[in-house]
C-alpha positions, 0 to 999 in steps of 0.5 A, spaced: 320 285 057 323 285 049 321 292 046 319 291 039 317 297 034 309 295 034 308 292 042 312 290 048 313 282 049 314 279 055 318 272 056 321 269 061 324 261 058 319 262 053 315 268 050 308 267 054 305 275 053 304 280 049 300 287 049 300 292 042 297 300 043 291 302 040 288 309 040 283 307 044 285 301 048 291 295 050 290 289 045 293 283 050 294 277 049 297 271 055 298 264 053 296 260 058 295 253 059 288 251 058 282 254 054 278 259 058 271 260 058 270 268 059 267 273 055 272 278 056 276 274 051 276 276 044 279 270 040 282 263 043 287 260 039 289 252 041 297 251 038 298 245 043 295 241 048 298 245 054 299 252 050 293 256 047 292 263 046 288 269 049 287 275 046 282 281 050 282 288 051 284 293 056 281 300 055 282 302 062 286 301 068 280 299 072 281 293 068 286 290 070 282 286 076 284 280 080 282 276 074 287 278 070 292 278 074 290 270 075 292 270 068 297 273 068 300 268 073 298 263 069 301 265 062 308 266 067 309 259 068 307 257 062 313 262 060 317 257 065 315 251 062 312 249 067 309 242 067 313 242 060 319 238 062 320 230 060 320 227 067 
């Protein structure tokens, strides 16, 4: 975890989250593998085939579900890099 002024990044190898505090909710976002199609997410930017960003909005904890933590997960490897390395 790297405390910043303005937000709170995670990285592991590679930085693969973030969240920033707003009044009203947690801005996040995830770097995850691929593109994911859901309504929760606010904005998806692809910088990689294997590397898009996801931003959504947690404005409370009961948000923070089994999906989330799924990606969660998956932003973790992705911060390992894992399927990244030359074989």
């Amino acid at each position: 975890m790297i405390p910043q002024k303005s937000q709170v990044v995670f990285q592991v190898r590679f930085r693969f989250a973030g969240a920033v505090p707003r009044k009203s909710c947690l801005l996040c976002s995830l770097a995850l593998a691929r593109r994911h199609k859901n309504p929760r997410f606010l904005k998806i930017v692809t910088y990689a085939p294997r590397f898009h960003g996801h931003t959504f909005r947690i404005n409370s904890a009961g948000e923070l579900d089994s999906e989330v933590k799924k990606w969660m997960r998956e932003a973790y490897a992705v911060g390992e890099q894992n399927g990244l390395r030359r074989k």
